[in-house]
Structures are given as structure tokens and as C-alpha cells.
N, C-alpha and C positions, 0 to 999 in steps of 0.2 A: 504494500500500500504506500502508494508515495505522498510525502507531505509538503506541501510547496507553501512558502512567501511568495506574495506578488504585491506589490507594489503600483500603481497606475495611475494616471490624471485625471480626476471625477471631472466629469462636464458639469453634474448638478451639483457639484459640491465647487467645484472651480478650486482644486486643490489635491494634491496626492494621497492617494490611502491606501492602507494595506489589508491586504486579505489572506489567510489562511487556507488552503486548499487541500483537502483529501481526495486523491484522484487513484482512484485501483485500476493503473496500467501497467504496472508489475508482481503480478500474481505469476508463482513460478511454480511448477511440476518440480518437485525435487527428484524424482527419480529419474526423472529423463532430460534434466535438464535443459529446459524449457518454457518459456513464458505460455501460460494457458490462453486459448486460443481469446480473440480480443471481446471484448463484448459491448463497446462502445455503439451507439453514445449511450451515453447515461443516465440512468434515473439521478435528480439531484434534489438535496436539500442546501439549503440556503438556512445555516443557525445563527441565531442574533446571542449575543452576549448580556449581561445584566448591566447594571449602573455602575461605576467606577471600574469596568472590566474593559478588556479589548479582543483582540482577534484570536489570541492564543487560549482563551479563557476554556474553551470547551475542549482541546487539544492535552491539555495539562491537568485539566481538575476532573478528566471523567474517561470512560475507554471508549469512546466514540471511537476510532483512530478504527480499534481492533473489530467493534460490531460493522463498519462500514463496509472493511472489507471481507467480511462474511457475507457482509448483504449484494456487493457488488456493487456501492450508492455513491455518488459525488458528494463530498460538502463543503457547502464553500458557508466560512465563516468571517464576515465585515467586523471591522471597529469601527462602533458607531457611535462614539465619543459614551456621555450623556445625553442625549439628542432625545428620547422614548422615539426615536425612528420616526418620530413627523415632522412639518415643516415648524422652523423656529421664526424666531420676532427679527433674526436678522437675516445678512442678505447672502445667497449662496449656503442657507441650511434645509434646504429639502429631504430630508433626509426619508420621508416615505416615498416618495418619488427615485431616490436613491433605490432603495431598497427593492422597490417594489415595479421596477422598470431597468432603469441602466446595468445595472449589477446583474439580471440576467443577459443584457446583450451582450454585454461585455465580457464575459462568462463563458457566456456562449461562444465567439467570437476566438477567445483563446483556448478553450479543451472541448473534446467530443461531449459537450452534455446534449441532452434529448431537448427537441424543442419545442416537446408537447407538454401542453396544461397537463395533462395526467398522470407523466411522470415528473414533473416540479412541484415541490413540496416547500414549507416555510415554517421554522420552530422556535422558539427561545426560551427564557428563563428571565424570569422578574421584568425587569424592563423590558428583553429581548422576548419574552411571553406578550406583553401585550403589542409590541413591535409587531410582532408576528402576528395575534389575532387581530390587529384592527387593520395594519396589511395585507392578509389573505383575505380581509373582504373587499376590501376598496381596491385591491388588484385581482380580484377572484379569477380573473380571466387570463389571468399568467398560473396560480397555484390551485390545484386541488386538493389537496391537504393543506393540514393549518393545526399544528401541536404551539399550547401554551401552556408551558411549567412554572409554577406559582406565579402567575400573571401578574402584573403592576396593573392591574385595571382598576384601580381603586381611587384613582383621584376623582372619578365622576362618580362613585359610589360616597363616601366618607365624608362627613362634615370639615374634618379638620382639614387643615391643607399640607399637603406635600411640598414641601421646598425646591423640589428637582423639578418636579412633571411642573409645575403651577409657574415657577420663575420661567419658563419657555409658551407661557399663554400670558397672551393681554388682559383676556377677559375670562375666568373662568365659567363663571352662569353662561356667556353666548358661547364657549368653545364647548360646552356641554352640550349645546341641541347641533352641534354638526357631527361631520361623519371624526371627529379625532375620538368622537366618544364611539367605541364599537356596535351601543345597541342602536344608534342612530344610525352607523354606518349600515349593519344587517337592515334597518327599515331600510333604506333606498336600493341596495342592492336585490331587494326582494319588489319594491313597487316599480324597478329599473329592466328587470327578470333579467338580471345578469348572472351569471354558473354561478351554484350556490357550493362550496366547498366541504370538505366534512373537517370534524374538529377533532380533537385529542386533549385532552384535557388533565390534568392532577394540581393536587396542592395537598401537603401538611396540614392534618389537624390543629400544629400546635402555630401553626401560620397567621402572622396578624394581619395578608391577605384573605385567608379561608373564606372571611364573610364575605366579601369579593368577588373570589373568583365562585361562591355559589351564587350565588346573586347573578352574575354571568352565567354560568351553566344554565341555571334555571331556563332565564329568556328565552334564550338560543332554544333549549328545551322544547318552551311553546311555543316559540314558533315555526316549530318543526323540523331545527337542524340536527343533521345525523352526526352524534355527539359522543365520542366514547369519555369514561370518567374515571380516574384513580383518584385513591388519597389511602393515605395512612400516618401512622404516627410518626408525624415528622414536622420539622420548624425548616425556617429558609436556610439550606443546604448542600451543600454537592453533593453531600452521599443519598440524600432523597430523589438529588435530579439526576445523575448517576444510573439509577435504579430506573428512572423514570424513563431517561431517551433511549432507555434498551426493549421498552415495553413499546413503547413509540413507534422505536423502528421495523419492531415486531409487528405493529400495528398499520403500518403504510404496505401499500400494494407494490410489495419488492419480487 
């Protein structure tokens, strides 16, 4: 399984970024020494990272690396600053737009990955959870899957406020009724009848997300999305999400 840095000049970011890349193009037959035959292009996930994290985050704190190439799957992994992966108050921070467009052309462009909705998938963790769930809808027509482990979707749920997610809105009450809040985003994607994606879902019990991301679950629930659900006794952790994107990837159509 080979792991590559890449390095590039974002157009929507108007500045260089790095990305981490799992690409299994060296899968070897040890006894006949030989590379297995190729199997490109590829099914791909795109993992988002949490708050204070960067590109290596998922590489180092969990065995992705090892399940990928079991599975045969691409994953390309962005640092996506602090950003919650949508557009910021300044200029050249799109970063849903990033995420959820450029980053597959460009992707694309440089390795065999597939260039179909049905094998591009999108996941994260805290931040990179709801990076991921309010990006697989507002780009539904790029991803069909959509895993989010203990989700940051909590700032339009919770009274109090977040200092991360909240200092990147102007207005929090108006950024509430748009598509940066998820259930707003599933209404239009549903009265839009744009490809509705399936989801993947977990969170720790002991999570001071949980109420959150049920609260989420739920909706999605009734309004009919095809939803799978974990949780267990667990707080915000690696060894939970660890646990969790092995189930995940178990979970996707590999």
C-alpha cells in the first residue's frame, strides 16, 4: 500500500496544501514475485480530519493505512486547517467547495481513482464528521456514501456557543436556516431531488456531542435516509474512531 504526500496549488483556496494519499498500486504476490494484477481505478474515500488536526491525523492515530489495503480503496486525506470545511468570513476560504469539488478533480487528474458517484465516498471525525455530513449532501452528486464519527454538528443544535465553528459565521441565527446547517441542507437536497446518499453514522455514549449527533440521526431518520448507527461506551477518541472506520469501511460497497 503506498502512502504518498502531495502537495498542490488550490484554485479555491488560492494557496498550496497538502494531502495525504493511500493508493494500493503495490500489492505484491510474495511467492511469485509479482505485483497483483492492477485493479484501478479506484473506489475512493476522501477523510476529513478533526479541529487542530491535519492531513497525517488519520495515517498515525488509527490503521486505516492497513484496512484500505484489504479493501482495495483510495484515501485521500486534506488538511483542512480549522475551516468545519465550509466557506469562511474571508476571502479565498471555501473550503466546502474545496472539499467537495476541486479535491476530487484534482485527485482525479493525478491517480487512477473511479469517476463515478458510486464508488466516491466522504468521512471524518468531529469536525471532519460534520465536514463530511453537510458535504455529502450539498455535493450528493459527487459522493454516495457519507460516514460521520462523533460529528461537530452541534453548533446549530446547543445553546451555548462554540468558539471554533461560530468565530467562522457572521450571523449565527441566519447561518442556521441555510444549507451550513445539515438539516436545512437535506431539506433542499430532497425538494431539489438531487441523489440522496446513504449515511454511516457512530458516537460515544460518554460524548458531549451524543445529544447531537442523535438529534441528527433522528431527522435524517424521518425523513427517510438510509442510515446505519453505532455507538458505544466511548468519549471523543481515537481508539473509538479506530474501531469505528473499520466498521465503516466494512460498511461501504467495496
Amino acid at each position: 500500500m503506498a502512502l504518498l504526500q502531495v502537495d498542490y496549488l488550490s484554485n479555491t483556496l488560492f494557496r498550496k496544501v497538502t494531502l495525504s494519499v493511500i493508493l494500493p498500486v503495490d500489492n505484491v504476490d510474495y511467492e511469485k514475485r509479482a505485483y497483483f494484477p492492477d485493479k484501478a481505478p479506484y473506489k475512493t474515500l476522501y477523510l476529513l480530519h478533526g479541529l487542530l488536526g491535519h492531513h497525517s491525523d488519520w495515517v498515525c492515530e488509527t490503521r486505516i493505512r492497513r484496512w484500505a489495503e484489504e479493501k482495495n480503496l483510495a484515501v485521500v486525506m486534506p488538511s483542512g486547517d480549522n475551516s468545519f470545511y465550509f466557506k469562511g468570513r474571508n476571502p479565498d476560504t471555501d473550503y466546502g467547495k474545496f472539499i467537495g469539488e476541486e479535491l476530487l478533480e484534482v485527485t482525479r487528474k493525478m491517480f487512477p481513482l473511479s469517476h463515478k458517484r458510486e464508488d466516491t465516498f466522504i468521512g471524518g471525525l468531529s469536525m471532519g464528521g460534520y465536514g463530511a455530513i453537510r458535504n455529502g449532501i450539498v455535493y450528493s452528486e459527487n459522493f454516495s456514501h457519507v460516514i460521520g464519527l462523533s460529528a461537530a454538528v452541534h453548533f446549530f443544535e446547543y445553546e451555548e456557543e462554540d468558539i471554533y465553528a461560530i468565530g467562522l459565521l457572521e450571523d449565527k441565527e441566519k447561518a442556521k436556516l441555510t444549507d451550513l446547517n445539515p438539516k436545512v441542507a437535506y431539506e433542499e437536497l430532497i425538494a431539489r431531488k438531487r441523489p440522496v446518499p446513504r449515511f454511516f453514522m457512530a458516537c460515544g455514549r460518554q460524548d458531549d456531542l451524543m445529544p447531537a449527533n442523535i438529534s441528527l440521526r433522528d431527522y435524517l431518520l424521518a425523513k427517510g435516509a438510509d442510515l446505519t448507527w453505532h455507538e458505544e461506551d466511548a468519549e471523543h477518541e481515537w481508539d473509538f474512531w479506530d474501531r469505528q472506520i473499520k466498521k465503516a469501511l466494512d460498511w461501504l460497497p467495496l
